[in-house]
C-alpha positions as CSV (number, residue, x, y, z in Angstrom):
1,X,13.9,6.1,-3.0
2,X,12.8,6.3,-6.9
3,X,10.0,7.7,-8.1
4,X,8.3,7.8,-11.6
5,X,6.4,10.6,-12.1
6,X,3.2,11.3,-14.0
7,X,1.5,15.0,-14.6
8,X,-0.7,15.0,-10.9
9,X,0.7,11.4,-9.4
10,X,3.9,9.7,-8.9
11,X,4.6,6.4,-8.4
12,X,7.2,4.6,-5.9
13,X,7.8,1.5,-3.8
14,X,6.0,1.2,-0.8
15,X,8.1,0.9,2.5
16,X,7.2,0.3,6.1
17,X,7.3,4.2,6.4
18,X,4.2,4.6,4.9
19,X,2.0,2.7,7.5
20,X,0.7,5.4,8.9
21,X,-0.1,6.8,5.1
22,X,-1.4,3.3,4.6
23,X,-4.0,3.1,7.4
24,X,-5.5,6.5,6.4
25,X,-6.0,5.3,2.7
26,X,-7.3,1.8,4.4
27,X,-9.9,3.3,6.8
28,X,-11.0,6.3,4.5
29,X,-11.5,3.7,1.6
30,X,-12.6,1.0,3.8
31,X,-16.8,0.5,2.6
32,X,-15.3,0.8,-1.2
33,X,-12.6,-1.8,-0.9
34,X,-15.2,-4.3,1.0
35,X,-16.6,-4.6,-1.9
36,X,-13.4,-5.7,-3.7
37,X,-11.0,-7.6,-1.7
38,X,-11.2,-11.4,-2.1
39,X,-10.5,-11.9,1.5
40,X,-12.2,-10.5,4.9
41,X,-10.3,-7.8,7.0
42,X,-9.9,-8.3,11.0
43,X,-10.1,-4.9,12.8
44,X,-6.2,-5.7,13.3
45,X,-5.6,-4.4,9.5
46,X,-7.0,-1.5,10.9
47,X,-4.2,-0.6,13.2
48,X,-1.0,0.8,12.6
49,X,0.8,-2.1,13.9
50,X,-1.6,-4.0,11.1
51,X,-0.5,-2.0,8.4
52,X,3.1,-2.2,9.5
53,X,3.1,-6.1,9.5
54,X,1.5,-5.9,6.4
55,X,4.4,-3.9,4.7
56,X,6.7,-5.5,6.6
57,X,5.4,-8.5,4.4
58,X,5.5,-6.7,1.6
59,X,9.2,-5.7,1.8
60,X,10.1,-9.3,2.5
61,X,8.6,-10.5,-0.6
62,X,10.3,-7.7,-2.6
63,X,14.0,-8.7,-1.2
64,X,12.5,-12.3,-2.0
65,X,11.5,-11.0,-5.6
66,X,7.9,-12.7,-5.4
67,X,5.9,-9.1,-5.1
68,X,6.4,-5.7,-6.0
69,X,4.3,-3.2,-3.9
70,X,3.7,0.8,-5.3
71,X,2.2,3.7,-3.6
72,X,0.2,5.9,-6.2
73,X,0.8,10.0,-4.5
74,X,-0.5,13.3,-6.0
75,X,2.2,15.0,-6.3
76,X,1.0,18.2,-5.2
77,X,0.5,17.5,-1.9
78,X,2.4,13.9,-1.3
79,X,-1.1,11.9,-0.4
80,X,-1.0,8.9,-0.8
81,X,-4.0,7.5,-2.8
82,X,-3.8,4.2,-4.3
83,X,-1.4,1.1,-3.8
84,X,-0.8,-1.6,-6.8
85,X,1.1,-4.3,-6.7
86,X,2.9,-6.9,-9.1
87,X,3.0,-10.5,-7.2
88,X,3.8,-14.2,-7.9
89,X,0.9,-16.5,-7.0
90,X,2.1,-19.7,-5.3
C-alpha cells in the first residue's frame, strides 16, 4: 500500500488490518477524544470486532469514493498515532 512520508511520520490509507492498531490508539486516547467526538461511543467501539466494522465502513466508503481514511505512523517504530480523514457529508 502507499505511503507518503514525512521526517518522524508517514501517512497511508487505513485498512481493516489495522483494527487491532486502531483499538490501541482508541482506548489509550479514549478520556482525550471524549472531549472531541460529536457523537457518544458504546463500549462496542471498544472491541476489536468494533474497530473492524468501523473500517470495514471506512473501506466501503472509499471504493464508494464518499471518504478517505489515513493512519498517521512514526516511522521509527510503525505506531500508529493519529487517524484523519477526508469525507462527503450527506
Amino acid at each position: 500500500m502507499k505511503r507518503y512520508d514525512g521526517q518522524r511520520i508517514y501517512i497511508r490509507l487505513l485498512s481493516v488490518e489495522d483494527a487491532r492498531d486502531m483499538l490501541n490508539l482508541q482506548i489509550k486516547n479514549r478520556e482525550v477524544f471524549k472531549k472531541i467526538t460529536a457523537s457518544e461511543r458504546t463500549e462496542a467501539f471498544y472491541t476489536l470486532e468494533g474497530q473492524v466494522a468501523l473500517l470495514e465502513k471506512w473501506v466501503q466508503a472509499r471504493e464508494d469514493g464518499t471518504r478517505y481514511s489515513f493512519g498517521i505512523f512514526l516511522r521509527s517504530t510503525d505506531e500508529l498515532i493519529g487517524e484523519v480523514s477526508m469525507f462527503e457529508m450527506s
